[in-house]
C-alpha positions as CSV (number, residue, x, y, z in Angstrom):
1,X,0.0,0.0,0.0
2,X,1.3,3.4,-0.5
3,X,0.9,6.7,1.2
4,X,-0.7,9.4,-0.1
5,X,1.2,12.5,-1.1
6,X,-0.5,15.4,-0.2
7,X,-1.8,18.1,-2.4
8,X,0.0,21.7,-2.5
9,X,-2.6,24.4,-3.0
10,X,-1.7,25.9,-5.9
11,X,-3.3,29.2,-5.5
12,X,-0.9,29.6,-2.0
13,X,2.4,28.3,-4.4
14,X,1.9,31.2,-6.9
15,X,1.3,33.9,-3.7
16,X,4.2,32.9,-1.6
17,X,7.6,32.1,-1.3
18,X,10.0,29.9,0.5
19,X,13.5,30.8,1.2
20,X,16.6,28.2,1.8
21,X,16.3,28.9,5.3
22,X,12.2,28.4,5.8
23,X,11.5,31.9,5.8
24,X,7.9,32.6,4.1
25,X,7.6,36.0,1.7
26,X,4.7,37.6,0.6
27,X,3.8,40.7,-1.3
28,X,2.5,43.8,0.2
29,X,-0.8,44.9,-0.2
30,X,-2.2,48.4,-1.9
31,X,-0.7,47.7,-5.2
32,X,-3.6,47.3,-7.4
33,X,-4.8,50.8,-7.7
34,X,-4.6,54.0,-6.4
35,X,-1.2,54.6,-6.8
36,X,-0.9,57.8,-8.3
37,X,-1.7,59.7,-5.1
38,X,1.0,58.0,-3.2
39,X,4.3,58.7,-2.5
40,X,7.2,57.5,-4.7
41,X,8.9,55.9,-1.8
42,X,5.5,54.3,-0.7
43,X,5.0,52.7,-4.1
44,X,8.6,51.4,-4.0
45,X,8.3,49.6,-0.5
46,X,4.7,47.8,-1.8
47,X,6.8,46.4,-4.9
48,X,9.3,44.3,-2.6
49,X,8.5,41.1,-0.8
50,X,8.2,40.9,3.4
51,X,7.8,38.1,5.6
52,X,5.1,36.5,6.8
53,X,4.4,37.4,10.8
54,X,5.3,34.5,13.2
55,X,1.7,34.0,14.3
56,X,0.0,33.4,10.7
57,X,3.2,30.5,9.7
58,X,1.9,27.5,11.0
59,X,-1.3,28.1,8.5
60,X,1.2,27.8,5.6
61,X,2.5,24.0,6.7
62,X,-1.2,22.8,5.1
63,X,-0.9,25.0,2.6
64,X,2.7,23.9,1.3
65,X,3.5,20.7,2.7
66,X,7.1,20.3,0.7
67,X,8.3,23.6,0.5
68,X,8.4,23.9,4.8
């Protein structure tokens, strides 16, 4: 008999990403729209990737089983 593999959400896959050392990125939000009334630095801070906060990680482990 063999084990299931489990299934990696997809839509969580394109979204976020995974560092060598575990770390999980994300992008900011507020980029969609709107943009022309902020500030230039602003707009440049929402186009770079931060980490996920501690407390919302171990939601990701279902989310991307092999990449954790």
């Amino acid at each position: 008999m063999t084990k299931v593999k489990m299934k990696t959400k997809r839509a969580a896959a394109k979204r976020f990403k995974v560092t060598a050392t575990g770390k999980i990125l994300r992008m900011r939000g507020a980029r969609g729209h709107n943009r022309t009334k902020k500030a230039k630095r602003t707009i440049r801070a929402f186009d770079k990737m931060v980490e996920v906060a501690p407390a919302d990680r171990h939601r990701f482990k279902q989310l991307l089983p092999y990449s954790l």
